[in-house]
C-alpha positions, 0 to 999 in steps of 0.5 A: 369212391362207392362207384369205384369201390363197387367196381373194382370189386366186380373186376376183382370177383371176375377175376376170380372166376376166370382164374378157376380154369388154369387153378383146376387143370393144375390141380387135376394134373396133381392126380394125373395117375389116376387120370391116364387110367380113366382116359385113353389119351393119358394113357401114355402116362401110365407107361412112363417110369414112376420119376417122370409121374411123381416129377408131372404130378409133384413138381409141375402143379406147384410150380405153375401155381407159383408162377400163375400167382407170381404176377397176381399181386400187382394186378390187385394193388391197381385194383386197390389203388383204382378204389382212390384208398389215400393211405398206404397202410389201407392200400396193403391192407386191401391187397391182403384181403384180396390176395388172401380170398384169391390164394383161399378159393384158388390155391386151396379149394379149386385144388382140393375140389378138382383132385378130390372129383378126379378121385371120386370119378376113378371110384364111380368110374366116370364122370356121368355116374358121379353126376346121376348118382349125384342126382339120385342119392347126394349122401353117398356122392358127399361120402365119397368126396369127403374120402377121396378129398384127402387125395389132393394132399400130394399138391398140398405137400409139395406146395408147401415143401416148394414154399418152404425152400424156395422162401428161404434160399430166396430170402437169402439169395436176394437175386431178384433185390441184386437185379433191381439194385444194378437196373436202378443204378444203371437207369435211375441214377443219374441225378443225386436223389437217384443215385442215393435211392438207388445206392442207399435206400432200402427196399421195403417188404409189403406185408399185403403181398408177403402175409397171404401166401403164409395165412394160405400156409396156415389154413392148409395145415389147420383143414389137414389137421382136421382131416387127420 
């Protein structure tokens, strides 16, 4: 159980890492306005109206991080079950922790980092100044990130406006639950338990899946407030 529990972690750190590209285009795609005037190729960009800039750095980066950590939760769960955790409450409790790290470094800091050194790249003109100033004096590089980091609030915003809808006309709307109900009674009822499974028996709410997306929530708005 050490050995396992040691290398489910290892594949849970890897994944972490490997997720960081996809996290840090969504959000540099966030301060795209600022992008398209640093680099030629985006410059079509800038030529487009104000809707179709504020629906590329509005909409997209929320959505494509909603949809890149649709799947995530399960991905973890095998990598808890793979550690042989023998209760169910331990087994959501790690699918917590580990969603929870995820969403923090993912939805949070690889954002906030990546829209922030996009804004101090605008400011110091380009990136290679930002490195060789970096270099010579790391006081006034740590000053501009801490001006500029508040830049990456458009995502923030978004994110939590979607979240916020999309959480409730979900919880409402139960289309995923109606879908699962009509393939259960189509597929696994066939026998008596089936058919009262499938008919009766209702669908459970993981608390390790559901309670990081709003502990992420709450430390977006805690590390705001502190801005503010």
């Amino acid at each position: 159980m050490k050995v396992r529990y040691l290398l489910s972690w290892a594949a849970n750190i890897g994944l972490i890492i490997l997720w960081a590209v996809p996290v840090a285009f969504a959000g540099a795609v966030s301060n795209v306005d600022t992008l398209c005037v640093n680099y030629q190729w985006l410059a079509w960009v800038c030529n487009t109206p104000p809707t179709v800039q504020g629906i590329i750095q509005g909409v997209f980066p929320p959505l494509f991080i909603a949809i890149l950590f649709l799947l995530l939760p399960y991905f973890l769960r095998a990598l808890a079950w793979f550690e042989n955790i023998t209760r169910y409450s331990r087994l959501s409790l790690s699918v917590y922790k580990r969603y929870y790290l995820f969403l923090v470094i993912h939805g949070f800091l690889i954002i906030t980092l990546s829209a922030g050194l996009t804004a101090s790249a605008n400011a110091l003109q380009n990136t290679a100044k930002l490195a060789s100033d970096f270099a010579n004096d790391p006081k006034h590089v740590v000053e501009s990130l801490a001006k500029y980091l508040p830049d990456a609030n458009i995502f923030f915003l978004t994110y939590m406006i979607q979240q916020g809808f999309t959480g409730a006309a979900s919880a409402l709307l139960q289309a995923a639950s109606l879908v699962i109900f009509f393939i259960q009674r189509l597929f696994f009822g066939q026998t008596p338990r089936g058919a009262f499974t499938a008919r009766f028996v209702m669908p459970m709410v993981d608390f390790g899946e559901m309670l990081p997306r709003i502990s992420l929530l709450a430390t977006i708005a805690i590390a705001y407030s502190v801005i503010a």
